[in-house]
C-alpha positions, 0 to 999 in steps of 0.5 A, spaced: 242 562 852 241 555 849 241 549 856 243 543 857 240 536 858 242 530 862 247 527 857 252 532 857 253 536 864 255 543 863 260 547 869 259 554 870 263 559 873 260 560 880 256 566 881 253 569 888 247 573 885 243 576 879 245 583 877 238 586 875 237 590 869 236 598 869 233 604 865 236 607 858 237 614 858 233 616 852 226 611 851 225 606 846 220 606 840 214 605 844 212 598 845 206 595 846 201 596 853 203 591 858 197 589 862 197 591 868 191 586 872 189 581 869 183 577 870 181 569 872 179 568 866 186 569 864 189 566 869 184 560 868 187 561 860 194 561 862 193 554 867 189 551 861 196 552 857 199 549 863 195 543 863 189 545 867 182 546 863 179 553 863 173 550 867 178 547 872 181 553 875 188 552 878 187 552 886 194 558 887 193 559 893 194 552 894 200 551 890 203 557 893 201 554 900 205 547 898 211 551 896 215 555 901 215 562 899 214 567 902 210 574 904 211 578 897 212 572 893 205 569 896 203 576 893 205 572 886 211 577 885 215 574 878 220 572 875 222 567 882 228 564 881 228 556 884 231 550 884 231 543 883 235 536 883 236 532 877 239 526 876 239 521 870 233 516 869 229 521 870 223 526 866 226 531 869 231 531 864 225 531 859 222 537 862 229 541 863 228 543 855 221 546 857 225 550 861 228 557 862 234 554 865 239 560 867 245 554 871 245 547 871 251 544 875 251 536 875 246 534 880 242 541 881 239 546 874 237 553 877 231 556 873 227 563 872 219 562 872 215 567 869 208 567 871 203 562 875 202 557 871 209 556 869 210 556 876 205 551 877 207 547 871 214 546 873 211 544 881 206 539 878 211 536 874 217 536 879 212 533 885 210 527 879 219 525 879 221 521 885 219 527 889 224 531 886 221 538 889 222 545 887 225 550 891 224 557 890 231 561 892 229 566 897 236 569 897 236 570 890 229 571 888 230 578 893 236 580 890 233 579 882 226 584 886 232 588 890 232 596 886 240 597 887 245 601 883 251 595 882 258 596 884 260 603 882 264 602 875 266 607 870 268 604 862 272 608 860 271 605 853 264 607 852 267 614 856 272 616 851 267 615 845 262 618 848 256 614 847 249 613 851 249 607 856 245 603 860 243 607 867 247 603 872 251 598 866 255 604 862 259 599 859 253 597 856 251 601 849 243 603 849 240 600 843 239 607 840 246 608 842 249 602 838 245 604 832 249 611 833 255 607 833 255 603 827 253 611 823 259 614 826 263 608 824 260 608 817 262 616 817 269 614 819 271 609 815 268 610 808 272 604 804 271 599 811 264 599 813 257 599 810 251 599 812 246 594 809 238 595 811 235 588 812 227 589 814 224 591 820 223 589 826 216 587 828 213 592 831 215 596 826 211 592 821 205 594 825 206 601 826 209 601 833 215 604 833 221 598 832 226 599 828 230 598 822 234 591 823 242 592 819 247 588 818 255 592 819 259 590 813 266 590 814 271 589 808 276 593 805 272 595 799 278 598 795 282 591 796 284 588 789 281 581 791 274 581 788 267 579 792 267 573 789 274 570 791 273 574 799 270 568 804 265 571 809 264 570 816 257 572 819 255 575 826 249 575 829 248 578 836 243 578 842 236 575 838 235 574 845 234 580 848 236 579 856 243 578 853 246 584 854 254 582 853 252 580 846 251 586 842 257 591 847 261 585 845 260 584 837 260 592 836 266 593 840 270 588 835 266 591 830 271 597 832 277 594 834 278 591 827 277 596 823 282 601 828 287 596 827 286 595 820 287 603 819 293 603 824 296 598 821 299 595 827 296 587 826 298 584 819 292 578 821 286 584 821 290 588 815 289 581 810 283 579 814 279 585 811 282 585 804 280 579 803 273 576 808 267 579 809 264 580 816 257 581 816 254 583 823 247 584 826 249 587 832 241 588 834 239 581 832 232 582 836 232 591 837 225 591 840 226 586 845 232 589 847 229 596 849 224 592 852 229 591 857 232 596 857 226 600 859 224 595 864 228 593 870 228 586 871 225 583 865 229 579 864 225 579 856 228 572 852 223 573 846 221 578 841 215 583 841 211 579 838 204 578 842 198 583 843 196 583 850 188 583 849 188 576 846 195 573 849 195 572 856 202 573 859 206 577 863 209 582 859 215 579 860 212 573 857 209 575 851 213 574 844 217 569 840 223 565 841 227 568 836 232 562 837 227 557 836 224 560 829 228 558 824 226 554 819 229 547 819 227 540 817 226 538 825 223 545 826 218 545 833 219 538 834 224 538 840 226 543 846 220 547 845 212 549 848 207 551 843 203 555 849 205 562 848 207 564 855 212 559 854 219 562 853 221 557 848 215 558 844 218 558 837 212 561 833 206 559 829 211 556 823 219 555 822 221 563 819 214 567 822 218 572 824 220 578 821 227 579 825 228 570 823 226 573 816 231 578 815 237 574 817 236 569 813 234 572 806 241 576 807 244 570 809 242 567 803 243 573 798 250 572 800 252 564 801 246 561 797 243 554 798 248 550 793 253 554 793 256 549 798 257 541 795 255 536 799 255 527 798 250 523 797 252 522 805 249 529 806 258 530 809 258 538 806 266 538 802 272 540 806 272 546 802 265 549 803 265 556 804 263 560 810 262 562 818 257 564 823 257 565 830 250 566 833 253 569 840 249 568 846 250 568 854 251 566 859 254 560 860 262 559 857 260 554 851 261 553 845 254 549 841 254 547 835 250 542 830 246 538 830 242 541 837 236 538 835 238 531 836 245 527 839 246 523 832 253 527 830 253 532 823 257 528 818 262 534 818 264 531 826 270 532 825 270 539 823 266 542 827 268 539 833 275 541 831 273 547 830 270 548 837 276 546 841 280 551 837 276 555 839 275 555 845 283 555 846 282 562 845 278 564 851 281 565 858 277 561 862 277 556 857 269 555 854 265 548 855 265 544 849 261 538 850 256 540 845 250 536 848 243 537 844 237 541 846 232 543 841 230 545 834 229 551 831 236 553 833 240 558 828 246 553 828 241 547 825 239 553 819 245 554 817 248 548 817 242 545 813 241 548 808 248 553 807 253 548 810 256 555 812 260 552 819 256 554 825 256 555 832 253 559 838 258 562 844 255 562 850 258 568 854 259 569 861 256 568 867 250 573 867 245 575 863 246 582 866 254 581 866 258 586 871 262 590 867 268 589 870 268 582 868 265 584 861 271 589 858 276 584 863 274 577 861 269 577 856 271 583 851 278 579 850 274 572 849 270 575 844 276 578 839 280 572 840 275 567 838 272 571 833 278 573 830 280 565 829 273 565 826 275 570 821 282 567 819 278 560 818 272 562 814 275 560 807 274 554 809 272 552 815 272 544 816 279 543 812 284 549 816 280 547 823 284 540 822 291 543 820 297 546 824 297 553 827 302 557 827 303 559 835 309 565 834 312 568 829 318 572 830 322 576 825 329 579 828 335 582 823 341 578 822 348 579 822 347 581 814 344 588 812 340 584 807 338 579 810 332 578 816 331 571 820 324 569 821 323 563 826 315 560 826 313 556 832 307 551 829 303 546 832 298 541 831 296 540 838 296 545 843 290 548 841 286 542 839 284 540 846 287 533 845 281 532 840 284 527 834 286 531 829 291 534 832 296 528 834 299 528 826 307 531 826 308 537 822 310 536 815 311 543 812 312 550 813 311 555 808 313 562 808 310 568 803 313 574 803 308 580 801 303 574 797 298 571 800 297 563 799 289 565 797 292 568 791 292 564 785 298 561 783 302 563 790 307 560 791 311 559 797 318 563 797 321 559 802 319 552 804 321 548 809 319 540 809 324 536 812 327 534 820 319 533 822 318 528 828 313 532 832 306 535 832 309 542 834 315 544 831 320 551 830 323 552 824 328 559 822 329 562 815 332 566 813 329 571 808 333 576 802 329 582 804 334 586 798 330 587 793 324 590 798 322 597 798 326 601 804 321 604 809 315 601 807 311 595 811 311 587 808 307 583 810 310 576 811 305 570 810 306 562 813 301 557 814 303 549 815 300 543 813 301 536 818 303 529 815 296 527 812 297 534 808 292 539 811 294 545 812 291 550 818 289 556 818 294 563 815 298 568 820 302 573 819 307 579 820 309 586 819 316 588 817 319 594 815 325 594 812 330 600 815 334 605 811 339 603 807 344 608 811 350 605 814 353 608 821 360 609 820 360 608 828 359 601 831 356 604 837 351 607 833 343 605 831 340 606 824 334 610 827 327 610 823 321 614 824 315 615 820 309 620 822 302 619 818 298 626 818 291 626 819 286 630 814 285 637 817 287 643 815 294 646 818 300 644 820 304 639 822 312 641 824 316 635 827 323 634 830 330 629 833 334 633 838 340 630 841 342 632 848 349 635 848 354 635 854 351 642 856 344 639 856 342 643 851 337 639 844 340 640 838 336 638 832 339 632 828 332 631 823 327 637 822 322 638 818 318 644 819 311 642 814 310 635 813 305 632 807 298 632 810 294 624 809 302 621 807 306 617 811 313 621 812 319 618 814 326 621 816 332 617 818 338 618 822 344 615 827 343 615 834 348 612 840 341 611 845 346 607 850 350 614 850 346 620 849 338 623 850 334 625 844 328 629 844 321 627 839 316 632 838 311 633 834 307 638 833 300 638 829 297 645 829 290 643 826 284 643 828 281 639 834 277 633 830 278 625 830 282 625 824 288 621 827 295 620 826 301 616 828 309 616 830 313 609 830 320 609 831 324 603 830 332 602 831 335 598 827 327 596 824 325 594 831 319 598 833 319 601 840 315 607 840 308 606 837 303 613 838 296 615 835 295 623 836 289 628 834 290 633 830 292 639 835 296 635 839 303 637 841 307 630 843 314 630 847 318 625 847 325 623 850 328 616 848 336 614 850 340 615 855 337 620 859 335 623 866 328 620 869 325 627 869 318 626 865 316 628 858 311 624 855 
């Protein structure tokens, strides 16, 4: 979670209390032994670190005396949750980056304090700033220590595909679980998915157990468009470890777009795997991470960097902030304490840490310094190449560079562009004010050094999100935006600015051989009313089965004249005779603004229907195809129409379909009149090796179901009695 200072007030979504972690189903790696007593001579450590001398212990008793707290928590039971008030013209605003803030409002941050010397430190420095005090929250501070199981709630997403989950949270994969997931989706889809091994996780660097950090490739391997010419989008997920939504959310877009590019059922996510690489650290800090897991109510930030005889930290406390270690030129200089209980410890050096590492170096074998051209201003030119979005939570923001000062990167316009369409794709819409914080953030490193546009999401509104409102709120959020970051990476800073395409409608016309495509683009309604999006619309571009990257594309419709706003709609009407009967097109538009940017691309499928005529007005042009899995066995299918006796008789048949093709059948039907009946009927073995049935009328789709080898499907359509089927 990255916070926020006084110069720019963030509003989070309220929330009544803090849901407190659980224990996952199989252990992790073993970590290293957490103390569990701890001597004066530590403590005195620990109050020397937090601004007390070794040879002048800290009087806690007092401390604790002069602060309101009660029985248990006088019993030095941590973390506490406290608050205090913060107005400008203060060093509390200083003191807030030293913090680990988990709310802020506009006039009150509410923080987590970790051990007594935090505690101290945070009381000292309030007690020293016009008598702002620190309050601890009893009611909250409770519920984070109260044991309790949270409202009941079964995923059934993590139910149907049978992975291990977090007791108590079983929307939320287990570490082990996510890695098990990205094998199976490695398995699965072969020609779509790689796994790319990047190094190891500390503790496994000294032999503790740990693990192997990977990063999830995504890319249709097979596509004609070559590596080079692909653009690439990076994510990085929880690198801190408290942050559970993060990695659920990033795996399960993993899995939303390679399904729908097999279903082909979304013609953005079919060309936006033929032509982007997606490259996931779904377990940006692993060790940590099942730290957590293993123990309630850590609330564990950092990696597990710390050897408890010589550092001493509660357990929770030990380790290296990984958002604070990478290694740019202000790294260690802002929004960071070199004690090594603080929450903000970025490490001995810019880069120290293993899991740093392994991220960068991948970064840079991929989008090396250089590869992006920048002035003499130090500006990266419009078309450099590239995005990563380091998700975090909580807190509905989007950040990006530079965090380590407020003086604006000369790519602003870019950037901020980007952000605010961004944040058009969340529901309630995210935050983008954008304020500084700290160094040593990964949003600077890749700017620096690779000009790659980089951003962080901040998601939700819990570190321990409910689940509800992860898969209902959050999940939706995350595809949405990290979709647009996929659709833009070609050239971040330059489509960002440009008009989006807002809808696109496709509906057949009055000739047989014709189609009437109508586009909506917009300028501004998804630009937050920021500058670049109050220019009117100047072009339309229509590509039928030819993406503009290709080199050499040309439009094979243009529309250039009639503009006089910033959203515009446009018809055409579009020769489809020459395109193959029953195979899908892919429609491509894109649109510039009056200074000649262009946005970003979007797409559609088409599918063109059978060239047969029914000689009955009253009659439709019926399409169906059914692609067969990969088992070994049968797949029989069949149309019946109903007659005046009620009895089905077949008008398509076919009593073994090709296995791994995609059959189509055509006929004339009267749905307005009579009763049909669909089935299909797959003899194969159980498995997960899917296949699908669409029927269209007249090209248009209304019917779309995936089956599994062995299922039997009924389907009435038509004019029929209420009498359930399907």
């Amino acid at each position: 979670m990255k916070f926020v200072c006084c110069k720019a007030f963030l509003s989070l979504a309220a929330t009544s209390s803090i849901t407190v972690g659980a224990i996952i189903r199989e252990p992790p790696p073993p970590p290293l032994p957490h103390p569990q007593t701890r001597t004066t001579d530590a403590v005195e450590q620990i109050g020397a670190d937090a601004g007390t001398h070794p040879s002048q212990p800290r009087n806690w008793d007092g401390i604790l005396a002069a602060t309101p707290l009660s029985q248990s928590q006088q019993q030095n039971t941590f973390p506490l949750i406290a608050s205090m008030p913060i107005s400008k013209g203060t060093n509390v605003c200083h003191d807030m980056r030293r913090m680990d803030v988990i709310r802020k409002t506009n006039s009150t941050a509410t923080i987590l304090i970790h051990s007594e010397a935090e505690l101290a430190y945070h009381i000292t420095n309030a007690n020293n700033n016009n008598n702002e005090l620190l309050t601890v929250e009893h009611e909250l501070t409770a519920k984070l220590h109260k044991t309790r199981n949270p409202e009941p709630y079964t995923s059934e997403y993590i139910q149907r595909r049978g992975y291990d989950s977090i007791s108590f949270f079983n929307c939320y994969r287990s570490v082990a679980a996510s890695y098990d997931t990205e094998d199976d989706l490695i398995t699965r889809y072969p020609t779509l998915a790689e796994r790319i091994d990047i190094g190891p996780s500390y503790l496994k660097t000294i032999g503790r157990g740990g693990y192997e950090m990977r990063v999830l490739k995504l890319t249709n391997s097979k596509s004609t468009v070559t590596a080079a010419n692909k653009s690439h989008l990076f994510v990085l997920c929880s690198i801190h470890a408290r942050e559970r939504a993060p990695s659920e959310s990033c795996i399960r877009f993993a899995e939303h777009i390679l399904e729908s590019y097999v279903e082909a059922d979304d013609a953005d996510l079919t060309w936006i795997m033929n032509y982007t690489e997606i490259h996931m650290v779904i377990q940006g800090n692993p060790d940590g991470r099942a730290d957590d897991e293993a123990n309630e109510g850590y609330f564990r930030r950092k990696n597990m960097h710390f050897d408890p005889a010589t550092t001493y930290c509660r357990p929770e406390s030990g380790g290296v902030d990984l958002n604070r270690n990478f290694p740019h030129s202000e790294w260690g200089k802002v929004g960071v304490r070199f004690n090594k209980c603080s929450q903000i410890y970025p490490g001995t050096s810019g880069g120290s840490e293993p899991e740093t590492q392994n991220i960068i170096e991948y970064i840079k074998s991929v989008v090396p310094p250089g590869m992006n051209e920048k002035d003499m201003n130090g500006m990266y030119a419009l078309n450099s190449t590239g995005v990563m979005m380091d998700m975090h939570s909580f807190g509905q923001d989007f950040f990006w560079s530079w965090a380590w000062q407020t003086p604006l990167t000369p790519n602003e316009e870019g950037l901020r562009a980007m952000g605010n369409k961004l944040a058009s794709h969340t529901t309630p819409r995210y935050s983008t004010n954008n304020p500084s914080c700290c160094a040593g953030v990964s949003t600077d490193w890749g700017y620096e050094y690779l000009g790659i546009a980089t951003f962080a999401m901040e998601l939700g509104t819990e570190f321990y999100q409910a689940c509800d409102t992860f898969e209902q709120t959050v999940v939706p959020n995350v595809l949405r935006s990290l979709i647009y970051s996929a659709r833009v990476s070609k050239a971040p800073y330059l489509y960002t600015k440009g008009p989006d395409v807002m809808q696109i409608n496709v509906q057949k016309d009055v000739a047989v051989d014709t189609i009437v495509v109508t586009v909506k683009v917009s300028d501004s309604e998804r630009a937050g009313g920021y500058t670049t999006g109050s220019q009117n619309i100047a072009e339309i571009a229509l590509y039928v089965n030819t993406h503009p990257y290709e080199m050499g594309a040309t439009p094979d419709y243009l529309s250039t004249s009639g503009y006089t706003s910033p959203t515009e709609t446009r018809a055409f009407t579009v020769d489809v005779s020459t395109l193959t009967v029953g195979e899908r097109h892919i429609i491509y538009t894109q649109a510039k603004d009056a200074t000649g940017t262009p946005g970003p691309v979007h797409a559609t499928f088409y599918t063109k229907p059978p060239p047969l005529v029914c000689s009955n007005k009253n009659e439709q042009t019926l399409l169906v195809q059914i692609k067969t899995d990969k088992k070994k066995g049968e797949t029989s299918f069949s149309v019946k129409k109903q007659n005046r006796k009620k009895k089905f008789r077949p008008i398509l048949k076919q009593s073994r379909l090709k296995r791994k093709s995609i059959n189509w059948f055509y006929a004339c039907v009267n749905i307005n009149r009579f009763c049909y009946m669909l089935t299909v009927n797959d003899k194969g073995q159980d498995g997960i090796d899917n296949g699908h049935i669409r029927m269209f009328r007249d090209g248009v789709k209304f019917y779309n179901k995936n089956f599994e080898a062995g299922s039997l499907i009924r389907k009435r359509f038509g004019f029929c009695s209420k009498e359930k089927i399907d």
